[in-house]
C-alpha positions as CSV (number, residue, x, y, z in Angstrom):
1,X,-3.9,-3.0,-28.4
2,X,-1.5,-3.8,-25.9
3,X,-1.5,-0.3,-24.1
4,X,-4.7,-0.6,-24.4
5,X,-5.0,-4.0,-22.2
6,X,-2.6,-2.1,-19.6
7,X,-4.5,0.9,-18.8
8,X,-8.0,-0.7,-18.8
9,X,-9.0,-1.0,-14.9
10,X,-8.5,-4.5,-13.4
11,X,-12.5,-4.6,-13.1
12,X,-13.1,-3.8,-16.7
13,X,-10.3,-6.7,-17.9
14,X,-11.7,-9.5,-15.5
15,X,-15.3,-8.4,-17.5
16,X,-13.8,-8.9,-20.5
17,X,-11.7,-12.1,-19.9
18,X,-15.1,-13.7,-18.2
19,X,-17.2,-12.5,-21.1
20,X,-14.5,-13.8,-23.9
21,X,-13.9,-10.6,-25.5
22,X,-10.8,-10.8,-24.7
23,X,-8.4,-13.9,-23.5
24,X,-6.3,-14.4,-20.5
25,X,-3.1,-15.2,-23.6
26,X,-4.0,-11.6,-24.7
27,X,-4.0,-9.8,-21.5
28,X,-0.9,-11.7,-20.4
29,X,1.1,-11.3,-23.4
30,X,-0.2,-7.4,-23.4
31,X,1.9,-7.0,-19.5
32,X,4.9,-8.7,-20.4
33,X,5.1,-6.6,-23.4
34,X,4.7,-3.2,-21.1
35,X,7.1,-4.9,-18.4
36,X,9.8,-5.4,-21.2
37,X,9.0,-2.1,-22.7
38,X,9.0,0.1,-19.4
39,X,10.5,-2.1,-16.6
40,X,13.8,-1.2,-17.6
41,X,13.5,2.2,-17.2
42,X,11.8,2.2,-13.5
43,X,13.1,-1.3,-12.3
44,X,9.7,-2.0,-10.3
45,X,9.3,-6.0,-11.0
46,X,12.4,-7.4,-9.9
47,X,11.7,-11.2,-10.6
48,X,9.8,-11.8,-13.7
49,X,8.6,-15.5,-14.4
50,X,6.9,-15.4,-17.6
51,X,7.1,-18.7,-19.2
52,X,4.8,-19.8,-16.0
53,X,2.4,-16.9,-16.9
54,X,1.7,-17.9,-20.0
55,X,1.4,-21.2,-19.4
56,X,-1.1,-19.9,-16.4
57,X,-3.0,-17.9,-18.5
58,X,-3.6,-20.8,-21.2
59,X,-4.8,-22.8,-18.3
60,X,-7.3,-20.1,-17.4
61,X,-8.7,-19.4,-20.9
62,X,-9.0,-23.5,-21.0
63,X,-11.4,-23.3,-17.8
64,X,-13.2,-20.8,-19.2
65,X,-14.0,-22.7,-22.4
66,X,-15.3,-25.7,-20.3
67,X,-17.3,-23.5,-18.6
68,X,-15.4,-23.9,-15.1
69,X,-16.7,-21.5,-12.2
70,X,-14.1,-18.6,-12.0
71,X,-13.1,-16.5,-9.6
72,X,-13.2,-12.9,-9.1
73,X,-9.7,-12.2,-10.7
74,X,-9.6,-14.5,-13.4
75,X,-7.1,-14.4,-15.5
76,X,-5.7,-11.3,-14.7
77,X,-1.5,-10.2,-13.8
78,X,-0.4,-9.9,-11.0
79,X,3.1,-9.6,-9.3
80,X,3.7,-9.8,-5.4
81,X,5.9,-7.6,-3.2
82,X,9.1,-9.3,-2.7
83,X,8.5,-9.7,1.1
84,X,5.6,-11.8,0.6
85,X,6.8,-15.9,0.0
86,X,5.8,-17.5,-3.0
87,X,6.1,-21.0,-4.1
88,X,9.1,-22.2,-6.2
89,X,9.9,-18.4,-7.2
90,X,12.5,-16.7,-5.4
91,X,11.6,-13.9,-2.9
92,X,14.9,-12.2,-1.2
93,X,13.1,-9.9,1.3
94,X,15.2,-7.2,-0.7
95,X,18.0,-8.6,1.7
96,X,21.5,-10.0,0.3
97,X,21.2,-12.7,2.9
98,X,18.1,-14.0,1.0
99,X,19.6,-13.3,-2.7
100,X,18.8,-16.4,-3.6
101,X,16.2,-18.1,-1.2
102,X,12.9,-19.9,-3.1
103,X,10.1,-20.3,-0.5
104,X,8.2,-23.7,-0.2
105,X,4.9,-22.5,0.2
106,X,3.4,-19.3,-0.7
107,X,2.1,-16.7,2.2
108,X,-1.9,-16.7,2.8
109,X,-2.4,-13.6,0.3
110,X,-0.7,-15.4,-2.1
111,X,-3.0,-18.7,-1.7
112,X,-6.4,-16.2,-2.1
113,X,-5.2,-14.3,-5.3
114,X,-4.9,-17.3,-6.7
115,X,-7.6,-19.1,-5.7
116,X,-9.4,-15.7,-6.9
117,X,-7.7,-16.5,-10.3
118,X,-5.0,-14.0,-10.4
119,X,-1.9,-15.1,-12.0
120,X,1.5,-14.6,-10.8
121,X,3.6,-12.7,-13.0
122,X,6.7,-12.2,-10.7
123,X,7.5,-10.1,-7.9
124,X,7.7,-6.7,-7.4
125,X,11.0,-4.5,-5.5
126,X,11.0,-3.4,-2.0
127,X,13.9,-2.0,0.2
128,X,15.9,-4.5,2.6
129,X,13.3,-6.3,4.7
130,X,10.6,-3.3,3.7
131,X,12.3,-0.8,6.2
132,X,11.9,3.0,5.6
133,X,9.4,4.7,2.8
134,X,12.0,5.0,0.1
135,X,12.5,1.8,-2.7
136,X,16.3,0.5,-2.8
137,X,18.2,-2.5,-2.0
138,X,21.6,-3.9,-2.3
139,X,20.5,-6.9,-4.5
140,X,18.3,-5.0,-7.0
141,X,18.9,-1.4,-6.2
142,X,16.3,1.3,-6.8
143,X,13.1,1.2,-8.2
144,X,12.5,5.0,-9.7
145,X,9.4,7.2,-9.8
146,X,7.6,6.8,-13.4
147,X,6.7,10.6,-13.3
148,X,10.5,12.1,-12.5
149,X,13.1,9.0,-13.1
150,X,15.5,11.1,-10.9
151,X,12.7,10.7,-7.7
152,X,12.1,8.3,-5.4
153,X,8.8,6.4,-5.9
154,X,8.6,6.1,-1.9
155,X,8.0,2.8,-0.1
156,X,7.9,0.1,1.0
157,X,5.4,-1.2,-1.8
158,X,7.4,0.7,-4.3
159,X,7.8,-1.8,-7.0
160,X,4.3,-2.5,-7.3
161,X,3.5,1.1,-6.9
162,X,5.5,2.1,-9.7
163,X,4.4,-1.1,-12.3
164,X,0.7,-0.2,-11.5
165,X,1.5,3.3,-12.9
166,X,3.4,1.9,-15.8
167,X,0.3,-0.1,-16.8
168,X,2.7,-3.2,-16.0
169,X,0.2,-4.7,-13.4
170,X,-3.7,-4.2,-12.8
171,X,-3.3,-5.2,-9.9
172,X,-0.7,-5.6,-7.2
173,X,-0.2,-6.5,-3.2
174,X,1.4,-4.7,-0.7
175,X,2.0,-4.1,3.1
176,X,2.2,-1.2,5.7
177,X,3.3,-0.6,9.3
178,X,4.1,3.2,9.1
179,X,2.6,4.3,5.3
180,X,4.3,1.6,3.7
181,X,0.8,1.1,1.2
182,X,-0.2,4.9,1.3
183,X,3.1,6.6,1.0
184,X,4.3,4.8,-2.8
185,X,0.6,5.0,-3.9
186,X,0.7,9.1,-3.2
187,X,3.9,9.2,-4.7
188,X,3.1,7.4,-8.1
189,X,-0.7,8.3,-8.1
190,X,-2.0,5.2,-7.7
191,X,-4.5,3.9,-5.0
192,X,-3.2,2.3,-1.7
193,X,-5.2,1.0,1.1
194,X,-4.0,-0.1,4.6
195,X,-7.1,-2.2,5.5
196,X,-8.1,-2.3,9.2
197,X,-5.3,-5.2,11.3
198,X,-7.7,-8.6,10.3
199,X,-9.1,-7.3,7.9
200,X,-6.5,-9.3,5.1
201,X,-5.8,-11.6,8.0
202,X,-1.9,-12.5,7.6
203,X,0.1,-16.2,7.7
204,X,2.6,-16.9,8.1
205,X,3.4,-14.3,11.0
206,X,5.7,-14.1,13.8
207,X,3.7,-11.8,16.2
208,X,0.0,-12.9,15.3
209,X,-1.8,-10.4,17.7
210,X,0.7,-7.5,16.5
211,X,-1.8,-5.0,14.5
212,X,0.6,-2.5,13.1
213,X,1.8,-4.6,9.9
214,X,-1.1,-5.0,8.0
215,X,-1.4,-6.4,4.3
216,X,-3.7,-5.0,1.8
217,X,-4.4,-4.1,-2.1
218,X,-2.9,-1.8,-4.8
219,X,-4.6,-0.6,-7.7
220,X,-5.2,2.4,-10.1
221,X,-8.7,2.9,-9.1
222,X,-10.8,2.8,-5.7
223,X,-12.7,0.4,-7.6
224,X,-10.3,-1.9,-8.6
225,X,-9.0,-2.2,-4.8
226,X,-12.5,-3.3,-3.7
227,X,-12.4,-6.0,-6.4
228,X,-9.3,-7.1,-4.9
229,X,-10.8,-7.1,-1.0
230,X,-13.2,-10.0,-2.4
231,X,-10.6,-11.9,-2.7
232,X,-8.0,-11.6,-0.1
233,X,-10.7,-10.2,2.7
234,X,-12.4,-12.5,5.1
235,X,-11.5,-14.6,8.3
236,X,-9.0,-17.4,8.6
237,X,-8.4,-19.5,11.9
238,X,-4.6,-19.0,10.8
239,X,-4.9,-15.3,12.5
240,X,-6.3,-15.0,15.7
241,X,-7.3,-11.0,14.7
242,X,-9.1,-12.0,11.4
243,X,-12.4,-9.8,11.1
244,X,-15.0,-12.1,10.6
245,X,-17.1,-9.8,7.9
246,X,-17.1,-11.7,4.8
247,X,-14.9,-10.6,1.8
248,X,-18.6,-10.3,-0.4
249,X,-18.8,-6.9,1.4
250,X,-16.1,-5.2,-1.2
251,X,-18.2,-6.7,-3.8
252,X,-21.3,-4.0,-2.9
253,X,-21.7,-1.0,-4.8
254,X,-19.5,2.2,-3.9
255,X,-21.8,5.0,-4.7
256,X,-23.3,6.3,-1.9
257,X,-24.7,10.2,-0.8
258,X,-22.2,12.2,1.1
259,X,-24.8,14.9,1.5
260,X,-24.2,16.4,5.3
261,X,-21.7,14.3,6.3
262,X,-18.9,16.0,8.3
263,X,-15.3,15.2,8.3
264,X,-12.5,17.0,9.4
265,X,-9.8,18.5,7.5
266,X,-6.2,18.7,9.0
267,X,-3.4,20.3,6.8
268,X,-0.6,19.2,9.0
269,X,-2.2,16.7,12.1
270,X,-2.2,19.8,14.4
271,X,2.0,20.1,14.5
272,X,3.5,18.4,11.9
273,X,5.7,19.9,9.4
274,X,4.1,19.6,5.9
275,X,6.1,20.7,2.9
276,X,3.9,23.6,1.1
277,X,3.5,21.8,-2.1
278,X,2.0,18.9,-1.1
279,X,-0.3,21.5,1.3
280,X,-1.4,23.5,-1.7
281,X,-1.8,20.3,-3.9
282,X,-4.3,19.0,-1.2
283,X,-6.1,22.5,-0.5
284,X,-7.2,22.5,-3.7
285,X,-9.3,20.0,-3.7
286,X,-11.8,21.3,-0.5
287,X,-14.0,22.0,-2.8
288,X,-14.5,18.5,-4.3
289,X,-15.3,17.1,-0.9
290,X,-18.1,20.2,-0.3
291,X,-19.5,19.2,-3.8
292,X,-19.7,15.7,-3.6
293,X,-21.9,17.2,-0.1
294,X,-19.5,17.0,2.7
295,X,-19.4,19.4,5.6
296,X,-16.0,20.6,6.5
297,X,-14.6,21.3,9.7
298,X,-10.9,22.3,10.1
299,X,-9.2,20.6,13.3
300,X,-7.9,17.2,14.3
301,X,-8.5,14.5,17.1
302,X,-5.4,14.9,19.8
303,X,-3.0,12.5,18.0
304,X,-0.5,13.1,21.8
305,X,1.9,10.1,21.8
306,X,1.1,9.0,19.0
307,X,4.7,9.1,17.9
308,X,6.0,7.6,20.9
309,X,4.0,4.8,20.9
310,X,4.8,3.9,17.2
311,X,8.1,3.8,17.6
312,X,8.4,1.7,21.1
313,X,5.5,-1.0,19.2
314,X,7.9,-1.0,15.9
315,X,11.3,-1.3,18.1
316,X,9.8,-4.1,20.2
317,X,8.7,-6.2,16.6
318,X,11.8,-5.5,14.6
319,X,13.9,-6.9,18.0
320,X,11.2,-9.5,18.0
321,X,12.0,-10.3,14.1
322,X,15.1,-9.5,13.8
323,X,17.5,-10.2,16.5
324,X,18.6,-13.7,15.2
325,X,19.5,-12.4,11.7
326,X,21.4,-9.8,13.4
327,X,23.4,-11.7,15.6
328,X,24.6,-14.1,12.8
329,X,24.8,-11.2,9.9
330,X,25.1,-8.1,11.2
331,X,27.9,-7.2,8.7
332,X,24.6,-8.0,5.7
333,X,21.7,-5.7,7.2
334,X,21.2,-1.9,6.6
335,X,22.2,0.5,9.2
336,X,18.6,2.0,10.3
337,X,17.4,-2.2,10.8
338,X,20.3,-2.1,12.9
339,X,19.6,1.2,14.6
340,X,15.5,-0.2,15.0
341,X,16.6,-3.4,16.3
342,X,18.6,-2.1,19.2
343,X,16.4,-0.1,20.2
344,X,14.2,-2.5,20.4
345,X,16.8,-4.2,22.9
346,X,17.4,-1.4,25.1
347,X,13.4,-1.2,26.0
348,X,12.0,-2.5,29.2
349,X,8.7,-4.3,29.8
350,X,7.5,-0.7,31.4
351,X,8.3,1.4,28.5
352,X,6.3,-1.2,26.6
353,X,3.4,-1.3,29.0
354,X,3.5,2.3,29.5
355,X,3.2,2.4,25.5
356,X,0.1,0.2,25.4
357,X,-1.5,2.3,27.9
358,X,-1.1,5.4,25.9
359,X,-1.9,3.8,23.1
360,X,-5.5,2.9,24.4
361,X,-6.0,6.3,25.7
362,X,-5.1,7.6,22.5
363,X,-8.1,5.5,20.6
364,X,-10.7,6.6,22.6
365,X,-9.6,10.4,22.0
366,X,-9.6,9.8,18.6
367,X,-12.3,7.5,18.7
368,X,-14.7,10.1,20.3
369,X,-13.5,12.9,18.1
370,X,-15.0,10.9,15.1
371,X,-18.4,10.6,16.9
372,X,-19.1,14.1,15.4
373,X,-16.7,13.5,12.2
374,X,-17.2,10.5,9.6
375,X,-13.6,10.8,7.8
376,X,-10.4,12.2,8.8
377,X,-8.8,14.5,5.9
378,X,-5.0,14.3,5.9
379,X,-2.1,14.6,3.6
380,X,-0.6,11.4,3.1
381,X,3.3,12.1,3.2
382,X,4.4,15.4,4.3
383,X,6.4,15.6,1.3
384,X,6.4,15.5,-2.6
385,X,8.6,12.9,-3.8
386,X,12.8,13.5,-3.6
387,X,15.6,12.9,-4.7
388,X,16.1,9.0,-5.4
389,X,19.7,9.0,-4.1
390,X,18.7,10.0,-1.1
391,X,17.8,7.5,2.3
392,X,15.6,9.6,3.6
393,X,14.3,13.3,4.3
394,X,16.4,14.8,7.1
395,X,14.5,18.0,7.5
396,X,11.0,19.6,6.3
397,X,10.4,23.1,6.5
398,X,13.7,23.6,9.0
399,X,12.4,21.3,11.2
400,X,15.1,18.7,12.0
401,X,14.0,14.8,11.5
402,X,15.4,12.9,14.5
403,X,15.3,9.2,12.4
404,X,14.8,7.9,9.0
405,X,10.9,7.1,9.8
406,X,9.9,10.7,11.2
407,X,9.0,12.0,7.9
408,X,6.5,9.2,7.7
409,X,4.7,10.5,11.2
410,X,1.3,11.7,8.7
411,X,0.8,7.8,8.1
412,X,2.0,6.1,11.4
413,X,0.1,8.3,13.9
414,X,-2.9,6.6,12.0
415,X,-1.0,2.7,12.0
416,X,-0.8,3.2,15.6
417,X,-4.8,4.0,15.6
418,X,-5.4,0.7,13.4
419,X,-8.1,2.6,11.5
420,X,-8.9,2.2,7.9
421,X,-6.7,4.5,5.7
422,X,-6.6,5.3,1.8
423,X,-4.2,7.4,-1.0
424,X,-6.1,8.8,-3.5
425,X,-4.3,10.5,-6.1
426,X,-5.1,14.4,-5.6
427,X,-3.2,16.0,-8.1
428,X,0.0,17.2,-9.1
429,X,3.2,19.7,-7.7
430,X,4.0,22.7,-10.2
431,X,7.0,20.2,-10.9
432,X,4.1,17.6,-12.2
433,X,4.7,15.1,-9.3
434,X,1.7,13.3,-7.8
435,X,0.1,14.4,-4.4
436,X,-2.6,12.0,-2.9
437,X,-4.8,13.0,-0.3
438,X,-5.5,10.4,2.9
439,X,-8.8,9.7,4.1
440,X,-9.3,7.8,7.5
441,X,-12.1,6.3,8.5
442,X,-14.0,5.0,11.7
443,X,-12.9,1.5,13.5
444,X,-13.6,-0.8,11.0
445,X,-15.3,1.2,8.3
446,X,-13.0,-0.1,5.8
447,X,-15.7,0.3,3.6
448,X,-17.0,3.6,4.0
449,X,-13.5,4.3,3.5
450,X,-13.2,2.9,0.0
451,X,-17.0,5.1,-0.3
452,X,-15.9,8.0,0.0
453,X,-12.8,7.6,-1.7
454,X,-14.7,6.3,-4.9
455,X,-16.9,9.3,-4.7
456,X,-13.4,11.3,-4.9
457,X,-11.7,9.6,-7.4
458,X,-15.1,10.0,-9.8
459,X,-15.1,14.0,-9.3
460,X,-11.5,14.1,-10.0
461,X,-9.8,11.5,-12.5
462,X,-6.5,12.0,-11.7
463,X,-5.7,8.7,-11.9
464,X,-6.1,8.7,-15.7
465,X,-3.0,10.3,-16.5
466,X,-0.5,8.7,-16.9
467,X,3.5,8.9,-16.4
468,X,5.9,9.8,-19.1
469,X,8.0,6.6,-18.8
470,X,4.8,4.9,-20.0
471,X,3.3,7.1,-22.7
């Protein structure tokens, strides 16, 4: 019964908990049972408040017997990245400086789950302050891929990443400057979407115009992540880029005929290395996207400076950010936060300037490539997962990595673009690691997006199978 529960999709379990067949107690008690059976093993939910669960979950099943209007996400788990403050339950920003801090209020995603009827469960591991694509910290350590234990589940939404697979959440948040929803979804084939900047409008937040950090949903289905959007979608006055679209959008049906529409299909952006199993993972599947009645095209929009001008915008926010905590506890932070931070420092306004210009030249080249193509077709990370004691890849293919973010190029050069992106699981390396494929959308066709990606997932199924750890 209780691995039952955990694999069910978050859209069948909020059916059955709104319907009675099942309560909010039982679901509940079914997660913490899979967290204390599996979490040990992978050590994605690093803070686990379970007494308040419960006694969350009683409260839930009590509004549903007096027939109380419930949200979307009633009564179902639901653990938050350890970046994102919440209320009375300690959030360390996977940061020794903040081993102990408990927030006061909880962040606007946070206040919408809830208010959607999702119950916190805990939180969920993330490396120090969410820098770099690869799930380790000093105050937890590392969170460890579900499909090879000795693998990195990627990152920055790791945790979650991993207890999605695990069947230890149905549901889970997460954020993404450069691949940072994608990359750990691809890795533990799971389903990641970095929603367009405003479309999860964000608050509290330092830089409120900045559009490269976005927040967004986590889930084992394209479905599930939809059902998600109605809740945490939507405007807010708190953030002056909120998309004004309601959140009842996501809540329309996926299906939709792909007949004769084009997208483009890119095995490596045009010049980036790509290691050749995830390229062979990903070619296999053509053929899905031609039966579900796609036209292919091979080729790419111009992604020039691209990399330039994701690295100046991410120097300039992390000086922004972090420049107090390094001047009092520089001895506490990471090297590469360090590294980021001062290079942030060393930019001038030009360089900046210069990078916003090039960054708006570089939308409307992309922008009028995809006048003639729907989607974008990518690989999501240009490698399989690797070894978990290791920072970061250094090289791909012979080809030297200058920092610890290059590898991650295949998700920033679309951050940079602010366009809709999605990991899909796509299949599996000879080793049996998971591959996901990326599929970019127009500006602000989240929701074609999540179409197409539904009409993926449905001729595929990878999703259903599941990790050893959890078997």
């Amino acid at each position: 019964m209780t691995s039952e529960l955990c694999f069910q999709t978050a859209s069948q379990l909020a059916r059955q908990i709104a319907s009675k067949e099942v309560s909010a107690r039982e679901v509940m008690q079914a997660h913490l049972s899979q967290i204390e059976t599996c979490n040990p093993k992978v050590n994605a939910i690093v803070t686990l408040v379970p007494e308040q669960a419960m006694e969350q979950a009683r409260e839930a099943d009590e509004q549903l017997a007096r027939g109380e209007a419930i949200g979307p996400l009633h009564g179902l788990p639901i653990a938050h990245k350890d970046l994102v403050c919440t209320t009375g339950i300690r959030t360390t920003f996977g940061s020794p400086i903040y081993e102990d801090f408990v927030p006061d209020q909880n962040d606007l995603i946070v206040e919408r789950l809830r208010q959607a009827g999702a119950i916190t469960i805990g939180k969920t591991n993330t490396p120090e302050f969410g820098a770099g694509s690869q799930t380790f910290n000093e105050v937890f350590g590392a969170t460890l891929n579900p499909y090879d234990t000795t693998k990195t589940c990627g990152g920055s939404s790791g945790g979650a990443a991993v207890a999605l697979a695990c069947g230890m959440l149905p549901i889970a948040d997460g954020s993404d400057t450069g691949g940072s929803l994608r990359n750990p979804a691809n890795f533990c084939n799971v389903v990641g979407f970095r929603p367009s900047p405003g479309r999860v409008p964000t608050w509290p937040k330092e830089m409120g115009w900045f559009p490269i950090s976005v927040q967004g949903p986590m889930a084992r289905t394209v479905k599930d992540v939809a059902l998600m959007l109605t809740a945490i979608a939507g405007p807010d006055p708190r953030s002056p880029i909120a998309i004004t679209e309601p959140a009842s959008r996501f809540a329309e049906p996926l299906q939709r005929d792909f007949k004769g529409v084009r997208i483009a299909w890119s095995r490596d952006f045009g010049e980036l290395p790509v290691a050749p199993e995830v390229t062979a993972v990903i070619d296999r599947q053509r053929s899905t996207f031609e039966s579900i009645g796609c036209g292919i095209e091979d080729g790419q929009p111009d992604f020039r400076d691209a990399d330039e001008v994701f690295k100046v915008l991410r120097a300039f926010a992390f000086e922004s950010k972090f420049r107090p905590l390094l001047a009092k506890h520089r001895d506490r932070i990471k090297e590469t936060i360090i590294w980021n931070v001062e290079a942030g420092q060393r930019q001038t306004g030009p360089q900046i300037a210069e990078a916003e210009v090039k960054r708006t030249r570089l939308y409307h080249r992309v922008r009028e490539f995809m006048e003639t193509h729907e989607f974008l077709i990518l690989p999501v990370s240009q490698v399989a997962p690797f070894d978990v004691t290791q920072p970061y890849i250094t090289e791909i293919n012979g080809v030297e990595m200058g920092t610890y973010i290059d590898w991650m190029k295949s998700c920033y050069y679309i951050s940079v673009l602010g366009l809709p992106a999605i990991s899909v699981p796509c299949g599996f390396t000879a080793d049996g690691l998971p591959v996901g494929v990326q599929i970019v959308g127009r500006h602000q066709d989240d929701f074609g997006v999540l179409q197409l990606a539904y009409a993926f997932q449905q001729a595929t199924e990878f999703w259903k199978q599941r990790p050893p750890v959890a078997k």
